[in-house]
N, C-alpha and C positions, 0 to 999 in steps of 0.2 A: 144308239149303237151303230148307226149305218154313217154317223162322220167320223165314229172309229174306224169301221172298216174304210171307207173312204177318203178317209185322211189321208192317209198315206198316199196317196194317189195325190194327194191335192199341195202334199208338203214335194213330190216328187217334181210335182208340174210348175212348181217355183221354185227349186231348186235346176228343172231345167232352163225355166224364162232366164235367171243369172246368169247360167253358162251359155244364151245362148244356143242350146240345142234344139234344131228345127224339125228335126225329125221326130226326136223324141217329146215336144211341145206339143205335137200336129198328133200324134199318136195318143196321150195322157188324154189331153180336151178329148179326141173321140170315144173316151172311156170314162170321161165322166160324162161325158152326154150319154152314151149309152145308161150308163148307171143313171142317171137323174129317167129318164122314159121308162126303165123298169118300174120305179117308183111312180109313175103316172099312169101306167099299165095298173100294178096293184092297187093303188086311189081309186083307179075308175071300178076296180071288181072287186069296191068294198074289203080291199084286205090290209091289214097292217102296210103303208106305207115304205117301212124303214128294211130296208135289203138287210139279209141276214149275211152269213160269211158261203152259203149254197147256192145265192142269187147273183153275187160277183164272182165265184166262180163260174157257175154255168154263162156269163155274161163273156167273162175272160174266155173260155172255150168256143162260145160260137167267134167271137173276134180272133181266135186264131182260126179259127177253120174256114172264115172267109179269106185270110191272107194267104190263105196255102193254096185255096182256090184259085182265088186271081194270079198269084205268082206262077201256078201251073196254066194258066189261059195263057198269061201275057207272055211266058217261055215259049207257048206254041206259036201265037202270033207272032215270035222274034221281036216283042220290045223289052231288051234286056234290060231298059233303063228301067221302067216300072216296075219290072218283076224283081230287080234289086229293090226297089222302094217298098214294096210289101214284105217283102223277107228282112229287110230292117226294122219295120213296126213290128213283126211277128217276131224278131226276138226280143222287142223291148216287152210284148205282152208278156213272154211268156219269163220275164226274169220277176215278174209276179203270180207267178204257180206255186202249188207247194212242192216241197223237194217231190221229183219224183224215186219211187221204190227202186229199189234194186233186183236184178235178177234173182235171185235167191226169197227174196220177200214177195215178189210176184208169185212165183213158184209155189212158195207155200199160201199166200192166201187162192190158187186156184188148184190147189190139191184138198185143200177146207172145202171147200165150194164143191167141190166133186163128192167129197165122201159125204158132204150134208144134204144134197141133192138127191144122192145115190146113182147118179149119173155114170153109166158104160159104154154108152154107144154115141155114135156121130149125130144120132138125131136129138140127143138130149144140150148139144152145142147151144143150140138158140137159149134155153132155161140157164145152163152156168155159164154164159157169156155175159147174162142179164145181170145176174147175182153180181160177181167179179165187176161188170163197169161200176156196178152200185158202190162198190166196197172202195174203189179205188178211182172211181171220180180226179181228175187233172193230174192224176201220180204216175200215170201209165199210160202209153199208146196203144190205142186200140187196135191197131194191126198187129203187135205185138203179144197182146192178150190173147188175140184169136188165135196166133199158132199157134202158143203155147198150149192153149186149150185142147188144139186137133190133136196135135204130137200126145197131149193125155190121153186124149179118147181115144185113138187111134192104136196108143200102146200099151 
C-alpha cells in the first residue's frame, strides 16, 4: 500500500528529472526521504512498516510547517533569496494536500463539534479546537479554524 501512496511521489519526481525542474527535484527527494525514515522510525517500534495515507499526510504537514518557518526567519534576516526558495518547495508540497474545505463546510463541521461537545464558553476552545483539527487534518488552516471557533463561542 505505501508505493501506492508513494508512487505518485516517485512518478512526480521523474516526471520532474525529464523536465528538468530543480526545484521541484530537490523538494520530491526530501519527501521521499522523509517518507522512507518514517518507515525506519515504525521498523525500529515494531510497527507495520508501510505508511498509511495519515503518516504522509502528517509527513506533508510538518514539511510545510518548516518551510513557513524558515521563510519567516530568512524574511527577517532579509535573505529574500532563501525565503523565495522555501516558499517555492512549500507550494510544490502543498499541491499534494487534499482539496482543502470551504468556508461553508468549515463552518458546519465546527458547529457539529460544538453541539456534540456541548461546548459554550471560551474555556471549552482547547476541547473543539482538538475535535475540529482531528476531523479536518491538511483541509484547513489552523488559524483559521481558531477564529472561527472563538467568533462561535464568543457569539
Amino acid at each position: 500500500m505505501a508505493e501506492n501512496l508513494t508512487g505518485k511521489f516517485n512518478l512526480a519526481l521523474n516526471k520532474a528529472l525529464k523536465e528538468k525542474d530543480a526545484t521541484k527535484v530537490s523538494t520530491l527527494r526530501l519527501l521521499l526521504a522523509a517518507f522512507h525514515n518514517r518507515e525506519i522510525e515504525k521498523r525500529t517500534r515494531k510497527q507495520d512498516p508501510i505508511l498509511n495515507e495519515e503518516d504522509i499526510l502528517n509527513i506533508l504537514l510538518s514539511e510545510i510547517k518548516k518551510r513557513k518557518e524558515a521563510a519567516e526567519i530568512y524574511e527577517k534576516g532579509e535573505r529574500l533569496d532563501l525565503a523565495e526558495k522555501e516558499k517555492n518547495e512549500l507550494k510544490i508540497i502543498q499541491e499534494y494536500l487534499p482539496k482543502p474545505l470551504s468556508g461553508e463546510e468549515l463552518e458546519k463541521i465546527i458547529t457539529q463539534v460544538i453541539k456534540e461537545t456541548g461546548a459554550a464558553f471560551q474555556k471549552d476552545f482547547g476541547r473543539v479546537m482538538g475535535e475540529v483539527m482531528k476531523q479536518v487534518k491538511g483541509k484547513a488552516e489552523g488559524l483559521e479554524v481558531s477564529r472561527l471557533i472563538k467568533e462561535k463561542l464568543s457569539g
